[in-house]
C-alpha positions as a Markdown table, in Angstrom:
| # | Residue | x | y | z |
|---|---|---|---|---|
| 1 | Unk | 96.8 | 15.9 | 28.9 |
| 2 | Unk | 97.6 | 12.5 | 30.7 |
| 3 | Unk | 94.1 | 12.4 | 31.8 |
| 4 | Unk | 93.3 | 12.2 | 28.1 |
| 5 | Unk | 95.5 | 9.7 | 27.0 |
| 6 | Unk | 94.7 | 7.2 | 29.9 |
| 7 | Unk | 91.5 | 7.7 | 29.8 |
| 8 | Unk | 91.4 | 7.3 | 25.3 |
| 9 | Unk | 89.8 | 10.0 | 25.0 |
| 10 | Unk | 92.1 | 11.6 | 22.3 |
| 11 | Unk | 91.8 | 15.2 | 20.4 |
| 12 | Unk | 90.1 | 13.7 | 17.5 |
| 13 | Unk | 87.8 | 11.2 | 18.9 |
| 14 | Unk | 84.9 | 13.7 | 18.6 |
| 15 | Unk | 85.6 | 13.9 | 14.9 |
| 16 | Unk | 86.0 | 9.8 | 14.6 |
| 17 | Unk | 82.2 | 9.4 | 13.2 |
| 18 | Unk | 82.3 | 12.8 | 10.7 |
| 19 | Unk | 85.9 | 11.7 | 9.5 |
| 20 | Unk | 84.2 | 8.2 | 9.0 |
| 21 | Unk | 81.4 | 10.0 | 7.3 |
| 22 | Unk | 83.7 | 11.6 | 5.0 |
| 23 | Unk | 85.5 | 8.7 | 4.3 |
| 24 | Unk | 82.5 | 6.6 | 3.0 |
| 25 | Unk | 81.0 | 9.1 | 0.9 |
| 26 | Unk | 84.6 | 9.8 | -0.6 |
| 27 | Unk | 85.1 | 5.9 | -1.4 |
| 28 | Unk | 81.5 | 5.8 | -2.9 |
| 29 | Unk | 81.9 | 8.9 | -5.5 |
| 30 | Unk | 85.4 | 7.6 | -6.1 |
| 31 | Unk | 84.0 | 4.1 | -6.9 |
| 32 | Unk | 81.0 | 5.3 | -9.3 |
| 33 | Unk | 82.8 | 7.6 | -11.1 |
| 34 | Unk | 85.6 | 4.9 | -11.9 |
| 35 | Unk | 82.4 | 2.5 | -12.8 |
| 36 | Unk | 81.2 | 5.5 | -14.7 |
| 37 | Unk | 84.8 | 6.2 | -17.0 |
| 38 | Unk | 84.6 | 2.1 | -17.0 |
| 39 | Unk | 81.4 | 2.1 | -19.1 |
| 40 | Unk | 81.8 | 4.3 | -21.6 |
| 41 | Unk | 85.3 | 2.6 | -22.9 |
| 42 | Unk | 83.3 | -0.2 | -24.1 |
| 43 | Unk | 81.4 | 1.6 | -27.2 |
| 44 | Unk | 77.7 | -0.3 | -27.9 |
| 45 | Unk | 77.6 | 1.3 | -31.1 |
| 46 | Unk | 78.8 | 0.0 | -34.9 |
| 47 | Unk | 79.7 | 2.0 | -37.6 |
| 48 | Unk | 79.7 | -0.2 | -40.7 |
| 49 | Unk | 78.8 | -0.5 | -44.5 |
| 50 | Unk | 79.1 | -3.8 | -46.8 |
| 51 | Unk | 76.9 | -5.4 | -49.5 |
| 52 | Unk | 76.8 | -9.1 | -49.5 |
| 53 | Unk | 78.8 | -9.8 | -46.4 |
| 54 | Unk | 78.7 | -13.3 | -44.4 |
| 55 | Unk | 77.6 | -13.0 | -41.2 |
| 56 | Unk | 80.7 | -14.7 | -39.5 |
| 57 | Unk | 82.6 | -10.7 | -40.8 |
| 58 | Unk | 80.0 | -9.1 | -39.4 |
| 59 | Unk | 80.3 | -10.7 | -35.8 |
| 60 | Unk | 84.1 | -10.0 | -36.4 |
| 61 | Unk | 83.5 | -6.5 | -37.3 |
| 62 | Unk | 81.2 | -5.6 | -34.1 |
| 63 | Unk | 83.7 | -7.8 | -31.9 |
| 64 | Unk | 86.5 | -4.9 | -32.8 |
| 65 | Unk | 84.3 | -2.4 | -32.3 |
| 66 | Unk | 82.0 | -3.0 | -29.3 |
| 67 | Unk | 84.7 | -6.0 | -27.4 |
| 68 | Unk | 81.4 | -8.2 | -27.6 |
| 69 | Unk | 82.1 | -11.7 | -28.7 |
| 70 | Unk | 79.7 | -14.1 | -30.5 |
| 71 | Unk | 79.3 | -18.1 | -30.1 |
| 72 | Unk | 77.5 | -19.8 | -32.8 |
| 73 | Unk | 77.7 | -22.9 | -34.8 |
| 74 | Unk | 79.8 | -22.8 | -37.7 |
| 75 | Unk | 77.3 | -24.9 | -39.6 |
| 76 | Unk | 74.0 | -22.1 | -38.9 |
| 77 | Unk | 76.4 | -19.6 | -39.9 |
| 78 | Unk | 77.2 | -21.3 | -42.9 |
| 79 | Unk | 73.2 | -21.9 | -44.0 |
| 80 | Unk | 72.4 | -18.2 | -43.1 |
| 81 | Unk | 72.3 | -15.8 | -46.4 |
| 82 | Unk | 74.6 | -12.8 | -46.7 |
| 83 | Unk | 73.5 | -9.7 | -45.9 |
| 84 | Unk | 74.0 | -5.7 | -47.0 |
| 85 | Unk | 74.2 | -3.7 | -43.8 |
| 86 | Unk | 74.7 | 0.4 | -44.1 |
| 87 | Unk | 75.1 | 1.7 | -40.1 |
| 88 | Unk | 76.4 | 4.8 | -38.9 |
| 89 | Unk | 76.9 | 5.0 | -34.9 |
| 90 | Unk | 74.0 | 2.5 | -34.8 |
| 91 | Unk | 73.1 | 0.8 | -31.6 |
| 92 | Unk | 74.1 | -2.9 | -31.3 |
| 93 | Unk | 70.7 | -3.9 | -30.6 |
| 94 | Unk | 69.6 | -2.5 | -34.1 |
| 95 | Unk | 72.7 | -3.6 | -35.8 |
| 96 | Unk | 72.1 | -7.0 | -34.5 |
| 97 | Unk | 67.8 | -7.2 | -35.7 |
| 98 | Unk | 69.4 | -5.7 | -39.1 |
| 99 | Unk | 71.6 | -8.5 | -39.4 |
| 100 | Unk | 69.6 | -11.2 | -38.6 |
| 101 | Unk | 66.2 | -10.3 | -39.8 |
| 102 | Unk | 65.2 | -13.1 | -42.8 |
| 103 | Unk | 67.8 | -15.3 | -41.5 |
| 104 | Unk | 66.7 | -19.1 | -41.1 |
């Protein structure tokens, strides 16, 4: 026994690169599933119906609903022409092309 501990060469230095191993692999599942549960909080999908709205409440709307945020300039918001929107769990990218299709 004092052989191995002068020498160090403990009991579980065999086991130093499969308890290294194991260590890595555990970080890395631990890390993507957190990424994982971290994606899906942030919904990309709008539920929303209005006839006539202004397009400055329907970048409010999707901002509470998907955390996006929009930056525009108040006056090409002002010029564009309201719009009727009917989605149900539609994607952002199609709420988005609904909203501003025909708009100058």
């Amino acid at each position: 026994m004092k052989n191995a501990a002068k020498s160090g060469r403990g009991i579980l230095r065999p086991l130093a690169p499969t308890l290294t191993i194991a260590m890595r692999l555990t970080s890395f599942l631990l890390l993507a599933t957190l990424l994982q549960a971290s994606a899906r909080g942030v919904s990309q999908t709008v539920t929303y119906s209005a006839k006539k709205v202004k397009l400055e409440k329907l970048f409010t709307i999707i901002t509470r609903q998907t955390g996006y945020v929009f930056f525009y300039h108040s006056q090409d918001i002002e010029a564009a022409a309201p719009v009727s929107v009917q989605w149900k769990d539609a994607p952002l990218k199609t709420a988005l092309e609904e909203s501003l299709k025909d708009q100058p």
